[in-house]
N, C-alpha and C positions, 0 to 999 in steps of 0.2 A: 504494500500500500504506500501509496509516495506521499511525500512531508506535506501536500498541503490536501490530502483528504483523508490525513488523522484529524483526533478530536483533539489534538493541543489546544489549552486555552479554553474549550470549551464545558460549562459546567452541565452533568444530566442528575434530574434528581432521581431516582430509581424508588419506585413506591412497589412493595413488594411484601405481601405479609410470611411469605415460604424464604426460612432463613436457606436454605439448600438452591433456589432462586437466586435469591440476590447477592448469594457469594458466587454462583456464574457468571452472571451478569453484568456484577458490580466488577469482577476479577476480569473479565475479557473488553469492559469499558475502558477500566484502567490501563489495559495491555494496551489499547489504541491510544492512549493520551489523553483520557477524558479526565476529569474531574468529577467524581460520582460522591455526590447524596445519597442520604437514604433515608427512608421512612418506612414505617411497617402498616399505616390506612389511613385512610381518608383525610382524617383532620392535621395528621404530622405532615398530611402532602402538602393540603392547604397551607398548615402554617409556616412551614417550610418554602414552599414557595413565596411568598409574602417576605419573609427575611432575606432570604437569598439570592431571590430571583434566578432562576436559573436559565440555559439557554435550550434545553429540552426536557421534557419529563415522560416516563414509561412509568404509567398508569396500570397494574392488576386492577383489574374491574373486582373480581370478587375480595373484598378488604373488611376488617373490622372496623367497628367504630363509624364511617362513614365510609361507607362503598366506591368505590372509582366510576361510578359513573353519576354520582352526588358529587362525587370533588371535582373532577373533572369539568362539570356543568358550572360550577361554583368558579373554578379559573378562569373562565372563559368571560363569567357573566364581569368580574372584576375589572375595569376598564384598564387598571395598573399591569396585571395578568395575561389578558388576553391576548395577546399576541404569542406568548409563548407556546411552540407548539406541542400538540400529546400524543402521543402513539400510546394506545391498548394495548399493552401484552397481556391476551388473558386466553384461558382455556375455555371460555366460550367460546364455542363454534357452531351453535345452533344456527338454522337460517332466521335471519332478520336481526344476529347479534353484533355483527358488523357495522348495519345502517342504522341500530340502536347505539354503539359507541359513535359514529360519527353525528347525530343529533343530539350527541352529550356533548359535543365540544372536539372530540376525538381526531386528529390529523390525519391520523394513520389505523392501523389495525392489524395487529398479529396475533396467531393464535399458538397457545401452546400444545405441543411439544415442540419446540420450534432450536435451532441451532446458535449458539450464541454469536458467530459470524451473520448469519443473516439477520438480527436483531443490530449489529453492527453497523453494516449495511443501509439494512433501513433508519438508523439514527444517523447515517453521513448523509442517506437522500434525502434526507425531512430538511435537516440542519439545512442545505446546500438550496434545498426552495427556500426556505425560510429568509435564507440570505439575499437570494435572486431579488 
């Protein structure tokens, strides 16, 4: 991967309640250069994001406390927030669960069992519109 489609410089905040998860996640974001957050539901994303601001966030929909697709909706609605964009990682993968996260707010959508390179991937494509 060449130096300017690492995530150098880039923070993602990784909302993730499966500690087995976001030591993936968090571990192969790091391997690219990111800067990862973490939270374990809803309200740590929210308030997390709010302090931080971050430059991506990967949203688990299914969360304690406050669901990712209540937090997700809530960043969005935040005029401060909203721009930052969300990709879903979640193992929902029913039909209509996809165009249910992107009417949360949702950027993107992946579902699990999914590769930690391609989770990669799609946070360099998101980033890379975001930028555009």
């Amino acid at each position: 991967m060449s130096s300017e489609l690492d995530g150098t410089g880039k923070t993602v905040l990784l909302v993730e309640d499966n500690l087995h998860n976001r030591r993936i996640f968090s571990g192969v974001l790091t391997h690219y250069g990111f800067e990862v957050r973490e939270a374990v539901n809803g309200e740590e994303a929210l308030r997390s994001a709010v302090e931080k601001r971050p430059d991506l966030i990967l949203m688990d929909l299914s969360l304690p406390v406050m669901d990712g697709w209540t937090a997700s909706r809530k960043i969005k609605e935040n005029d401060i927030l909203s721009s930052i964009p969300i990709i879903a990682l979640t193992a929902h993968a029913m039909s209509g669960d996809e165009q249910r996260a992107l009417d949360a707010g949702c950027d993107a959508y992946l579902s699990k069992p999914i590769s930690p390179k391609k989770v990669v991937a799609e946070v360099l494509r998101v980033l890379a519109e975001a930028d555009a």
